[in-house]
C-alpha positions as CSV (number, residue, x, y, z in Angstrom):
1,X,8.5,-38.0,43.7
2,X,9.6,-34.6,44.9
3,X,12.0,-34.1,48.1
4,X,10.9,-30.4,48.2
5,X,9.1,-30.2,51.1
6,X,5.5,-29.6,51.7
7,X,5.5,-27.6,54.4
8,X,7.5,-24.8,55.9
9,X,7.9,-23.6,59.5
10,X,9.0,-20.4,60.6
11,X,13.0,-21.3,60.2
12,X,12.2,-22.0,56.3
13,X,9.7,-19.2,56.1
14,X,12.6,-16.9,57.3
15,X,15.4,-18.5,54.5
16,X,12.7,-17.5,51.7
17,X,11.4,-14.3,52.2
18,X,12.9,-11.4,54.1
19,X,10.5,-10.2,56.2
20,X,11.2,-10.3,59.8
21,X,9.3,-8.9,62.7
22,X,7.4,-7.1,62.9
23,X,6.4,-7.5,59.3
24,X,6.8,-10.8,59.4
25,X,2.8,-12.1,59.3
26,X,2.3,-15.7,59.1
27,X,3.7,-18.1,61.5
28,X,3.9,-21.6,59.2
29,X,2.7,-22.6,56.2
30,X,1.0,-26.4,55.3
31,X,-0.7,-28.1,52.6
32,X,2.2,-26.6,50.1
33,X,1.4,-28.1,46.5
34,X,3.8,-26.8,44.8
35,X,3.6,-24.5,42.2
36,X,-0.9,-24.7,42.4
37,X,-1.7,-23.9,46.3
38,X,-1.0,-23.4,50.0
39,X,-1.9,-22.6,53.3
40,X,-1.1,-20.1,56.0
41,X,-1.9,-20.1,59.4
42,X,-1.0,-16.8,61.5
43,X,-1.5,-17.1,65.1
44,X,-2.7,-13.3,66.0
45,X,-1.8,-12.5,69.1
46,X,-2.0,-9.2,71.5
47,X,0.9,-8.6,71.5
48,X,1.5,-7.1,67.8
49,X,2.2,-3.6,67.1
50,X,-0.5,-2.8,65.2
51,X,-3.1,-3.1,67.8
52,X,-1.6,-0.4,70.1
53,X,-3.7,1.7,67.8
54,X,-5.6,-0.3,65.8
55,X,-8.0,0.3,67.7
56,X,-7.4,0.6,71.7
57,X,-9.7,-1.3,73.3
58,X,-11.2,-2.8,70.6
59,X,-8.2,-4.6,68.8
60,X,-9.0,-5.6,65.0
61,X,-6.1,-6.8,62.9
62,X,-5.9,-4.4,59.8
63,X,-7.2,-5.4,56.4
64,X,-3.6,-4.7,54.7
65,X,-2.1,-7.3,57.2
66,X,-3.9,-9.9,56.4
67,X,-3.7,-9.1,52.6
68,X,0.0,-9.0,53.2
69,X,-0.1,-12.0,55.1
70,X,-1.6,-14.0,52.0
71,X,0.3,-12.7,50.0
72,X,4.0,-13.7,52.0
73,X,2.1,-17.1,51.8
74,X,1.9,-17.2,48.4
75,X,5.3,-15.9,48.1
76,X,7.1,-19.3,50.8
77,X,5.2,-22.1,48.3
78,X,6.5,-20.5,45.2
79,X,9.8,-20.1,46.9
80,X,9.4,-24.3,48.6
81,X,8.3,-24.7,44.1
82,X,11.4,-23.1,43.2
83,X,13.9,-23.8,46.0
84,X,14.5,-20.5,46.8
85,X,15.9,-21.1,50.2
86,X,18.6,-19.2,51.0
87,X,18.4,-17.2,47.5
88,X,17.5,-13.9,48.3
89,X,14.2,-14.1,46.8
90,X,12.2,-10.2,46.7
91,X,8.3,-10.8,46.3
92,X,6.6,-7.3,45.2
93,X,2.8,-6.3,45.0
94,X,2.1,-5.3,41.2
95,X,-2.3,-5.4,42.0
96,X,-4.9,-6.1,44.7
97,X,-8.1,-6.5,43.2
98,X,-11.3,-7.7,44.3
99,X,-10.5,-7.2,48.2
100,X,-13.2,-7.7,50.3
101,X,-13.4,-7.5,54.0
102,X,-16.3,-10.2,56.0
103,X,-15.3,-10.2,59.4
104,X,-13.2,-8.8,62.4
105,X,-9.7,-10.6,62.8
106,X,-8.9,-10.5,66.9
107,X,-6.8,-11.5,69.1
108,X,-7.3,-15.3,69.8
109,X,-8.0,-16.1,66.4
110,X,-6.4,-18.6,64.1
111,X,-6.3,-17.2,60.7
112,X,-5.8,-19.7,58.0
113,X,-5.0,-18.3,54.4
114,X,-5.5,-20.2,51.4
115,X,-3.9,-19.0,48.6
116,X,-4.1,-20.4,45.0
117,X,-1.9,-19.7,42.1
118,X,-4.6,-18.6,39.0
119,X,-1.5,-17.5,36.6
120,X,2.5,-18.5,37.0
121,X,4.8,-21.2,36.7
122,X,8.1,-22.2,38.1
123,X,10.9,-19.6,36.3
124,X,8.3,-17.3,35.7
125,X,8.8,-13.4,37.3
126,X,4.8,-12.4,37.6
127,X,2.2,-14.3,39.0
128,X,-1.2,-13.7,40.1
129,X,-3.0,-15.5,42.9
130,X,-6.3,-16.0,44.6
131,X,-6.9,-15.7,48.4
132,X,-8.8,-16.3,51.4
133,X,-8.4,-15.8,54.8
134,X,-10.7,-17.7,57.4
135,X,-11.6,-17.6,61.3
136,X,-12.7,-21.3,62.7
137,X,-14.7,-21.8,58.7
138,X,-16.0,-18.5,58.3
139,X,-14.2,-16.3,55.6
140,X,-12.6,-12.9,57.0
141,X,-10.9,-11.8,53.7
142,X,-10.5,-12.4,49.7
143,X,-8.6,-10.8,47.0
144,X,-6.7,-11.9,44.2
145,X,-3.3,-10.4,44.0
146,X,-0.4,-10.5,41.4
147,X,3.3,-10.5,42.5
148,X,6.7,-10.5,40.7
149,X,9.6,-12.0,42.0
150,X,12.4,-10.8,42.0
151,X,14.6,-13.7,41.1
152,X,18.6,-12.7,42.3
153,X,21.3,-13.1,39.4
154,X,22.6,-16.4,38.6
């Protein structure tokens, strides 16, 4: 039995990767099976940046953020799978592919991102995930994305 945990809240989120606000997108993430899947869940709120002009009076959360925010999922359960905490772990794009867009991500919503892991394994520098992001069941986005990590120097 593992003591790495299987879930991370934001104070774990923010020992992993570096984002912080306001590019930091997801608020917790559950469900961590580590090194095969997790979830996401970003609260999406007024209050963000991006909807002073994206698009005034008719808020919508923009497609990248929510790719982004799948992908700084996947990047916390391979960090909980390889105890990065506190390691200085770099996560960078290397493809999107496959994105598709199904519905408008608002204010209010819960958006809940599943991400799976389709190639890597703990140690490894590149891997490649799948994604979806959904609204109260219904599917807002997918893609399948591939990351390195930028492991820091032992």
């Amino acid at each position: 039995m593992s003591d790495r945990p299987t879930s991370a809240d934001i104070d774990l989120i923010q020992r992993i990767i570096p984002h912080r606000y306001p590019f930091l997108l997801i608020d917790k993430v559950v469900d961590i099976e580590h090194g095969v899947r997790a979830t996401g869940i970003k609260n999406v709120t007024f209050n963000e940046p991006h909807f002073q002009g994206h698009f005034p009076g008719a808020p919508i959360m923009p497609g990248v953020t929510i790719i982004e925010a799948m992908a700084q999922t996947a990047a916390v359960m391979v960090g909980v799978t390889m105890d990065m905490a506190d390691k200085d772990l770099l996560v960078y794009f290397m493809a999107i592919d496959g994105c598709k867009f199904r519905r408008k991500v608002v204010p209010g919503d819960v958006l809940k991102l599943d991400v799976e892991v389709t190639r890597g394994k703990p140690g490894g520098k590149v891997w490649r995930f799948k994604g979806v992001g959904h609204v109260d069941g219904d599917p807002a986005a997918e893609a399948e994305f591939t990351a390195m990590m930028d492991l820091p120097k032992t």
